[in-house]
N, C-alpha and C positions, 0 to 999 in steps of 0.2 A: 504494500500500500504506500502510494507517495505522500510525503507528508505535503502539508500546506504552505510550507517556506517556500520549497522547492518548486511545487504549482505556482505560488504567487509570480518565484522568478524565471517562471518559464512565458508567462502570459506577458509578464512587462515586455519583456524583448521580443515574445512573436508581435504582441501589438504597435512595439515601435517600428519595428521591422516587418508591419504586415506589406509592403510590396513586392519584397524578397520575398516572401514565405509564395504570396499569389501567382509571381513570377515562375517561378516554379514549373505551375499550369496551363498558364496564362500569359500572354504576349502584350504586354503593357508599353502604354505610350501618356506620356505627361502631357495633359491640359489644364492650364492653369496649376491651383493647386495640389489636382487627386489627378489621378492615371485611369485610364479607362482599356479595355479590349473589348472582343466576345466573350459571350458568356459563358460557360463551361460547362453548365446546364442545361444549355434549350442550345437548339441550331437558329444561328439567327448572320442575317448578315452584318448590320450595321451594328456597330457597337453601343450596348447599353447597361454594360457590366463596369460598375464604376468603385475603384480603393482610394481612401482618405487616408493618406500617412497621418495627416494630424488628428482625424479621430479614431484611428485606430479600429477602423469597420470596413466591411466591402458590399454592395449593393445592387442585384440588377433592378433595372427599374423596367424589364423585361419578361422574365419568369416571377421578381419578388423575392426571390435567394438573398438572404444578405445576415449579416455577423460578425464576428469578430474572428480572429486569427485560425485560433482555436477547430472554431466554428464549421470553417472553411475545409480545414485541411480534414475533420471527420467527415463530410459531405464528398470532397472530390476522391479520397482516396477510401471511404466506405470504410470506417477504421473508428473506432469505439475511443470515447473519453482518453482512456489511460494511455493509450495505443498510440493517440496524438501529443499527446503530452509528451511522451518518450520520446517520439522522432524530434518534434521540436527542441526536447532537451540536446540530443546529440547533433541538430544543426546547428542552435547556437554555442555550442561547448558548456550547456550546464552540467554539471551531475548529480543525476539523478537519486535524491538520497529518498529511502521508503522504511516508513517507520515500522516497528512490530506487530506485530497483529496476535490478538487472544489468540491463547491454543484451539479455540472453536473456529474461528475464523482462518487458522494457519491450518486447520483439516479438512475444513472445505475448500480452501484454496486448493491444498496440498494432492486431494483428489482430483479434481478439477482437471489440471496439470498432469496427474497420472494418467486421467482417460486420454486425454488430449496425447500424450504424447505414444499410448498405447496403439492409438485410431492412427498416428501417420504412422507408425513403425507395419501395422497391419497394412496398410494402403501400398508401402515400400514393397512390402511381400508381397500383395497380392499383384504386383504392376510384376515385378522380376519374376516371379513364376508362371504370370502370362508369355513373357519373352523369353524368359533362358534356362526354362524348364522342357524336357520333352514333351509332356505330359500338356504342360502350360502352349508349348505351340501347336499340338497336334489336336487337342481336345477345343482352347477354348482361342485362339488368334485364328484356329481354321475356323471356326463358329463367328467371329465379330466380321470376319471377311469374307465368308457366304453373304454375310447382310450387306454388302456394299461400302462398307464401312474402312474408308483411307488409316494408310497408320499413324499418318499426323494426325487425325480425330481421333483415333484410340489412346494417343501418348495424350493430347490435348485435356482429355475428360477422367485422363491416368487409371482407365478401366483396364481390369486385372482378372487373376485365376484363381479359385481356389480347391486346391487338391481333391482328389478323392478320398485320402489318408483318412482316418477318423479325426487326429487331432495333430495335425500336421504345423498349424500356423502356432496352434496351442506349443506345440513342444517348441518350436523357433523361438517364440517369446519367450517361454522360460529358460530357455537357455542366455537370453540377451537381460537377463534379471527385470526383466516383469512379470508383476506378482499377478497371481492368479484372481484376486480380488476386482481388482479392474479389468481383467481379460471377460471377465461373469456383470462386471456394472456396465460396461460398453455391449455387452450380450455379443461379442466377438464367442466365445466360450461359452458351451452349456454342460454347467456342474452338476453332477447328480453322486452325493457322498464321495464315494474314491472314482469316481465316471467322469469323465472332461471329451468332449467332442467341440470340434469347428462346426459354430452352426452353418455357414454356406457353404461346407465342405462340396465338390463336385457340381461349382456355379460359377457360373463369369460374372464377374463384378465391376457396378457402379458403384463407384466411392461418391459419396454424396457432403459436397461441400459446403463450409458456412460461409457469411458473406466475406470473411476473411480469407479463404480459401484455403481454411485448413481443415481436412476430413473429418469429422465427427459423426456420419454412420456411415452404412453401406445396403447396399441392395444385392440379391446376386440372383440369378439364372439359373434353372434347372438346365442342363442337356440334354437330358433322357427324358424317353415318354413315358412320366410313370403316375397312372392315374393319383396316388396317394400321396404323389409330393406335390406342393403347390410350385407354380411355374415361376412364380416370384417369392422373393422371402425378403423383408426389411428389417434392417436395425428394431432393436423392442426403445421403448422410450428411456432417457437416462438424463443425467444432469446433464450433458454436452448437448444431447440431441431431444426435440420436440418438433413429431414431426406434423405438426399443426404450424409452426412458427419458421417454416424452413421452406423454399423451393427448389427443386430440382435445377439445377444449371443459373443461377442465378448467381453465381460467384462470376461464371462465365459470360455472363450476358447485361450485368449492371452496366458497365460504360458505356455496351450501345442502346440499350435501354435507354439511357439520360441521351443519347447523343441523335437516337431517330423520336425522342419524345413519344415511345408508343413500347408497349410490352402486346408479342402473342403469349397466351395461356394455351397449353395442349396437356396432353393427360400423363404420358409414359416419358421412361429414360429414353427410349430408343427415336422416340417424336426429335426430341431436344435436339439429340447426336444427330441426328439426320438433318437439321434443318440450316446446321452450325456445316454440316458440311456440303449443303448447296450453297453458302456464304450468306445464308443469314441467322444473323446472331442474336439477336433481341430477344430470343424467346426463352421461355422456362416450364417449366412441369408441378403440377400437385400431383402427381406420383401416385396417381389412385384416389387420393383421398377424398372425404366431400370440399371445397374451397371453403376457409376458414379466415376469420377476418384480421388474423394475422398475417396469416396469409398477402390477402390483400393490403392491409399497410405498408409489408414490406414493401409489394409494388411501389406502392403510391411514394415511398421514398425518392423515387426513380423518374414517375409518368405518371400522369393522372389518364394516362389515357391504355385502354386494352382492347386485346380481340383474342376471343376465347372459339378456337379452334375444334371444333368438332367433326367425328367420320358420321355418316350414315345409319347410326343406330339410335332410333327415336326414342326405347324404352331409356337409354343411358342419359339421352337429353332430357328428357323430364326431371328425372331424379337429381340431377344439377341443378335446374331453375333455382333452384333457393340459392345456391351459392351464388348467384349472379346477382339476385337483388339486394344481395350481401353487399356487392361492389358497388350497386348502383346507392346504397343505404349510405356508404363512404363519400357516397357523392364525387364519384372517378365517371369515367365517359368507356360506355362500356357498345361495343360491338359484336355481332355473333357471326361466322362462316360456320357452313355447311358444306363439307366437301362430298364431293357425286360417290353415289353409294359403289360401295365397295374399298373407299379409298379411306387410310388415315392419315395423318399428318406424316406417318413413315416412308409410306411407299409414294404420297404424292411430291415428296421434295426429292425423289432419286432420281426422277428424269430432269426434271427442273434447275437452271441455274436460279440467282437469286434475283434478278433482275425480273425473272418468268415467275417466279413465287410472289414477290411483291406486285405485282403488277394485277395479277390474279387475285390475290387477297382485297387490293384496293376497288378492285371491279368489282367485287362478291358477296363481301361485306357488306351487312345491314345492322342496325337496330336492335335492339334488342327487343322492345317493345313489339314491332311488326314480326319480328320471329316466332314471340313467344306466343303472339295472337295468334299468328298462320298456322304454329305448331300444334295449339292445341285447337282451334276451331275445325282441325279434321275430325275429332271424337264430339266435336259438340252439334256440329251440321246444323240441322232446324230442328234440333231442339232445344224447347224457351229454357227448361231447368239446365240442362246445359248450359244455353248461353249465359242465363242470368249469373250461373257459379263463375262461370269464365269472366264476366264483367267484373265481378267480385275481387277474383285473381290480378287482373291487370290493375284494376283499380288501387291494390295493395300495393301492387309494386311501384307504382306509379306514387303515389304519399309518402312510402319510401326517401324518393330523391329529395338532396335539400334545396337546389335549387330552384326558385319560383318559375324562372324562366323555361329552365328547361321540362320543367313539371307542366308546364301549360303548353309544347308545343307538343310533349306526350300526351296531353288532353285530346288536344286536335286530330292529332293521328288515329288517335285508341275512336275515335267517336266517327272516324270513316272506315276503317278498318271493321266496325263492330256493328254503324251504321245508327248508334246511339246516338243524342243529340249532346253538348256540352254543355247543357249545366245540369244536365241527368249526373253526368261522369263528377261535374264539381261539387253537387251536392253528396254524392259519395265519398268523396275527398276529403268534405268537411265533414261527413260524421265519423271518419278514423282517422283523422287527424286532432279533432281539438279535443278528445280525453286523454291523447298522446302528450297533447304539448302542453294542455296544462299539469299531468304529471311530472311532466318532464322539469317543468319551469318549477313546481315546487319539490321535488326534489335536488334539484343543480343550487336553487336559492334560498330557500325558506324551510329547508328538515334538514338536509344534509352537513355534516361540520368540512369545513374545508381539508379536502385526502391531501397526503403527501404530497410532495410536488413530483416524485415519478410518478405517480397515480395520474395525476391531473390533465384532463384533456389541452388541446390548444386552443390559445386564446379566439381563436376564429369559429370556435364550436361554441363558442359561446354569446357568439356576437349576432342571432336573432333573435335568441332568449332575451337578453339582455336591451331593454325598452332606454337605455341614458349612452348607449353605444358610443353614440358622434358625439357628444359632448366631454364624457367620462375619456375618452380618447387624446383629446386633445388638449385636456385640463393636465393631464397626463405627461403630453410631449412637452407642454411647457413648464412641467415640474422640472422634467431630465434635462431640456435642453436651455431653461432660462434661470433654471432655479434659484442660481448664485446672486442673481441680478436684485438689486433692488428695489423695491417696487414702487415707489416715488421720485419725482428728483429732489433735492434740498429745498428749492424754492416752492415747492408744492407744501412741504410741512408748516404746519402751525408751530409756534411759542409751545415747546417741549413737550413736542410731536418726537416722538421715536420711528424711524426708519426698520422697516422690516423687510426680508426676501420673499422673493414668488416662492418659493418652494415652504416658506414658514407660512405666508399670509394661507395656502392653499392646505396645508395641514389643520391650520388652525379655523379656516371655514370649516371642514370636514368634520373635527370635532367638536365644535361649537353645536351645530346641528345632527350632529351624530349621522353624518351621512356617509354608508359604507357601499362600495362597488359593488354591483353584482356579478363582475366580472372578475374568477380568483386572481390572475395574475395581476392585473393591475392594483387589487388589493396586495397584493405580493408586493408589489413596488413603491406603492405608499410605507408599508409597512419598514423593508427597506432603506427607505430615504429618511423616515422618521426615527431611525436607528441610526444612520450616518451623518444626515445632515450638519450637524453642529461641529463634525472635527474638521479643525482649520485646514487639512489638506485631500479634503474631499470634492472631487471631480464625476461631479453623477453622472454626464455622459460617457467618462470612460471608466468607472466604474461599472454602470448598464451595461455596457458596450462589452466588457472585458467578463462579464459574468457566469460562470461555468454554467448556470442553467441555460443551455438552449434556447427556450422559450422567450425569457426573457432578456438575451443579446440580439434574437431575431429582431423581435420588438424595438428593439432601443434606435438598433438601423434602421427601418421603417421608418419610425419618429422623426432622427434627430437630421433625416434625407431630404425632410420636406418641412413645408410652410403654410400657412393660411393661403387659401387664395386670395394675394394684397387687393387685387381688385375687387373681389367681394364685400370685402371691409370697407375702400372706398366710397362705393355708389350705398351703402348703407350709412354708413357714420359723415362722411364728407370728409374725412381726413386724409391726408397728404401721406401714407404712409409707403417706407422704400424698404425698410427694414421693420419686422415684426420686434427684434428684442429691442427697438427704441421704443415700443409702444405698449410695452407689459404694465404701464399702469391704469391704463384702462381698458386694455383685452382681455387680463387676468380678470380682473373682479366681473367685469364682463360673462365671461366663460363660467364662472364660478355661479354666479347668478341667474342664466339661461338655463344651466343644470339643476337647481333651486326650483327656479318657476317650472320645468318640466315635472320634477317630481310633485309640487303643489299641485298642478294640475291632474297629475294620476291619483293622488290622495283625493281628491274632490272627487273626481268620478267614482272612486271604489267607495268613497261613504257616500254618496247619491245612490249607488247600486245596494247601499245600507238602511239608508230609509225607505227605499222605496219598499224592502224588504218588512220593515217596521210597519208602514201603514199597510201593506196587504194582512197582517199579525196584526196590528189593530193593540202595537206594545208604546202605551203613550212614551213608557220613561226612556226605553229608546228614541223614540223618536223626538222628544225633546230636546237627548245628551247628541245626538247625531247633526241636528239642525245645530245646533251651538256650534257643533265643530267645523261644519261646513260655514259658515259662518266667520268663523278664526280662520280657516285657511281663505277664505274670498281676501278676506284684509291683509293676509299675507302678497294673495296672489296679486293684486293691488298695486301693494306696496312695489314686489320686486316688477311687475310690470313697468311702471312710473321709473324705478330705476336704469329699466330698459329703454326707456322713452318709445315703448312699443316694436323696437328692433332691435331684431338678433342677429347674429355672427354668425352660425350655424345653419 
């Protein structure tokens, strides 16, 4: 475990040095004061991927990628916290010093480490006994090369042999002093008292890689037809491997993943390996499974965008549906091919170069929505109880999606398709949708206690729930980005008037009125700042910016990238304004007060929706105490109105 010294002084220097660190990547050229290229992320021609040596962040304002040094280097090289942190330490010459760790923590580590390194010694074997074994070239390199399969694609995907021996790899390992404990936790080994066997003894093997691309399970092949052995056999679950959390070829296929902004989904190892050697790469495998919504995150690391690859077996597509509105539930851009019966993703890329496969895929591909209508209105025909279930089906998946936009032009579709009219379809919509969303809003805001922060969704999942968004947002950026600033000039103060900062006056509204975010992260960052604020060499934007949560250095780049729009402030206030931080003494209280009277205004209508409730109840003392209140908040609302002078900035 690295200690916090050491973290501290790895982030100062990536951050002073984030152009180096970018460069790397990235072919940067100086504008003014930040560098800009392409993005590394998205294909794009013109540049809009932009690094701040002086704030120590990087930003596309293309895909929305942006963060801190740190940030960057997990993102482009697919490489976890600790992973970054090290490489950094050995570019800049720090060393890397890692504190003790409890004996319970130095066992699970210590495990960890043993499977890991038990899974590549097995992967080593099983690749050399493919190759330089007889047995290994006669049984299973003649078996990969019947399937068409080149031997740079064999070395590439480091598919291998495993003996007929009973416990052949078994004995290797133990000779090379690893313990039988972890040969039995990797499920490499099956112990039974003094009994030890290879489980995929007499199988060709896929090694199945993490996104690191270091093996942690395997898969292997039967060669013989033997009705009682199964034709496939996978790793069993273990602390390295979850095979809910993992996809096939995805170690192999991330960069062009990020680099054609699209992932195919197909189902087997042999799809993947096929597709990687008609030259194209982007694709990956659930390996049988049902698609799991880890699954799909991992994608969505990558591409928000998919095409999930299916052969000509209708019972096998049904049974999937669910995993797709899984994707669509993500809110990712999902596609479906159908390829001509008889054909699966294996045998149709063996004639195919890649140029012939994409070209096909892009002509072929549809909708998911129109698929999954077509697919099943062959069982529904003209029949009403039929169709009405089928309308039911789409309807679901369609509420599903969280975008509005895109949800409405599946409206459209679903209601020629089905022949229903659209606001049949939205009234449907609206009765599974709002017992959703109002559970949903009171458990994320009003039951729930704030999870951890690896628990915690991203701040973007939370921004429909959340009714004070645009305002909460930008009260926000000008914590981080003006905070330090004063919030009067001198000549503005009265006769022993005390001078206060944006970031104190906007804490001090907050608790004054006890007004807390519905958004956790940005409570995070209040919280934050009212922990740091007062030491004299505190830097909020590079603080934010530099902060190992994720979440919130994404955030900070976002923020501190952008400005009001000055013209909108303009034609509303008449003020001359060229720069926002000359003007924090009245945008701040401004912003602070907008958010104020939004919230009075939703207090008024939820106690209007309180009397009204009283007098149908005929509960006079309610409706007494309720009138009273609405009452107090009008004079409120009043008040901050007048301070508004009827316009807002939002």
């Amino acid at each position: 475990m690295i200690d916090q010294g050491t973290v501290d002084r790895v982030f100062e220097s990536a951050q002073a040095q984030i152009v180096d660190v970018v460069s790397e990547f990235v072919s940067l050229r100086k504008r003014g004061i930040n560098y800009i290229g392409n993005c590394p992320f998205h294909n794009e021609k013109t540049p809009s991927f932009t690094v701040s040596p002086h704030k120590g962040i990087y930003k596309c304002f293309g895909c929305g990628k942006g963060g801190n040094a740190v940030n960057f280097l997990m993102d482009v090289e697919q490489i976890n916290y600790i992973e970054a942190i090290r490489h950094l330490g050995k570019k800049f010459n720090i060393h890397i010093e890692e504190v003790e760790l409890s004996p319970e923590q130095q066992q699970v580590k210590d495990d960890r480490e043993s499977m890991m390194a038990v899974s590549a010694f097995a992967q080593k074997y099983f690749t050399n006994t493919l190759h330089k074994s007889d047995e290994g070239r006669s049984v299973g390199l003649s078996y990969l090369r019947s399937r068409g399969f080149r031997d740079d694609i064999i070395e590439k995907f480091q598919l291998g042999y495993s003996p007929e021996s009973r416990s052949a790899l078994t004995d290797e390992a133990l000779k090379n002093s690893f313990k039988v404990e972890f040969l039995e936790k990797t499920g490499l080994t099956i112990v039974r008292d003094t009994y030890k066997a290879d489980r995929f003894r007499g199988r060709v093997i896929f090694p199945i890689h993490g996104i690191s691309g270091k093996p942690t399970a395997f898969g292997g092949r039967v060669l013989k037809a033997d009705a009682k052995t199964a034709k496939y056999l996978n790793s069993p679950e273990s602390e390295i491997y979850h095979k809910s959390k993992i996809l096939y070829g995805i170690y192999q296929a991330k960069q062009e993943i990020t680099r054609k902004d699209r992932c195919f989904l197909v189902e087997g190892y042999t799809d993947v390996i096929s597709f990687h050697q008609a030259g194209v790469f982007n694709v990956v495998a659930s390996s049988g499974t049902a698609l799991t919504v880890d699954q799909i995150r991992l994608i969505g690391r990558f591409t928000q965008n998919i095409t999930i690859i299916y052969d000509g077996d209708p019972a096998g597509i049904k049974a999937s549906l669910r995993g797709i509105d899984l994707v669509l539930e993500q809110g990712m851009n999902v596609k479906v091919l159908l390829l001509p019966e008889g054909e699966d993703p294996d045998s149709f890329s063996k004639n195919r170069n890649a140029e012939e496969l994409e070209k096909y895929i892009a002509a072929n591909e549809g909708d998911f929505i129109k698929f999954k209508t077509s697919l099943l209105l062959e069982d529904a025909k003209t029949d009403p109880v039929k169709r009405a279930q089928l309308l039911q089906d789409i309807v679901r998946t369609i509420s599903v999606i969280p975008d509005n936009i895109i949800r409405s032009e599946y409206v459209k579709e679903c209601s020629t398709l089905m022949g229903v009219e659209e606001p049949i379809i939205y009234a449907e919509l609206s009765k599974k949708g709002k017992q959703s969303r109002d559970e949903q809003y009171k458990a994320a805001y009003q039951q729930a206690p704030t999870p951890p922060p690896s628990q915690q969704a991203p701040a973007s999942n939370f921004t429909s729930l959340n009714p004070y968004e645009v305002e909460e947002r930008e009260i926000i950026r000008f914590m981080i980005k003006h905070g330090h600033f004063n919030l009067f000039e001198e000549e503005e103060l009265g006769e022993g008037e005390e001078n206060t900062t944006v970031g104190a006056f906007i804490l001090a509204q907050f608790q004054e009125d006890e007004l807390e975010s519905a958004n956790p992260l940005y409570k995070k960052i209040m919280e934050l700042y009212e922990a740091n604020y007062q030491n004299e060499d505190f830097d909020a934007p590079k603080f934010f910016a530099a902060s190992m949560d994720k979440e919130v250095s994404q955030l900070t780049s976002d923020l501190i990238s952008q400005e009001i729009e000055l013209s909108k402030i303009h034609s509303r206030f008449g003020s001359k304004v060229t720069n926002e931080g000359d003007s924090v003494s009245w945008l701040v209280p401004k912003l602070v007060h907008e958010l104020k009277l939004k919230k009075v205004k939703r207090f008024i209508e939820e106690q209007r929706a309180i009397l009204k409730t009283a007098q149908e109840a005929r509960d006079e003392e309610k409706l007494l105490n309720t009138m009273q209140m609405i009452s107090k908040l009008q004079t409120i609302q009043t008040a901050l109105s007048k301070e508004l002078g009827g316009r807002t900035i939002l």
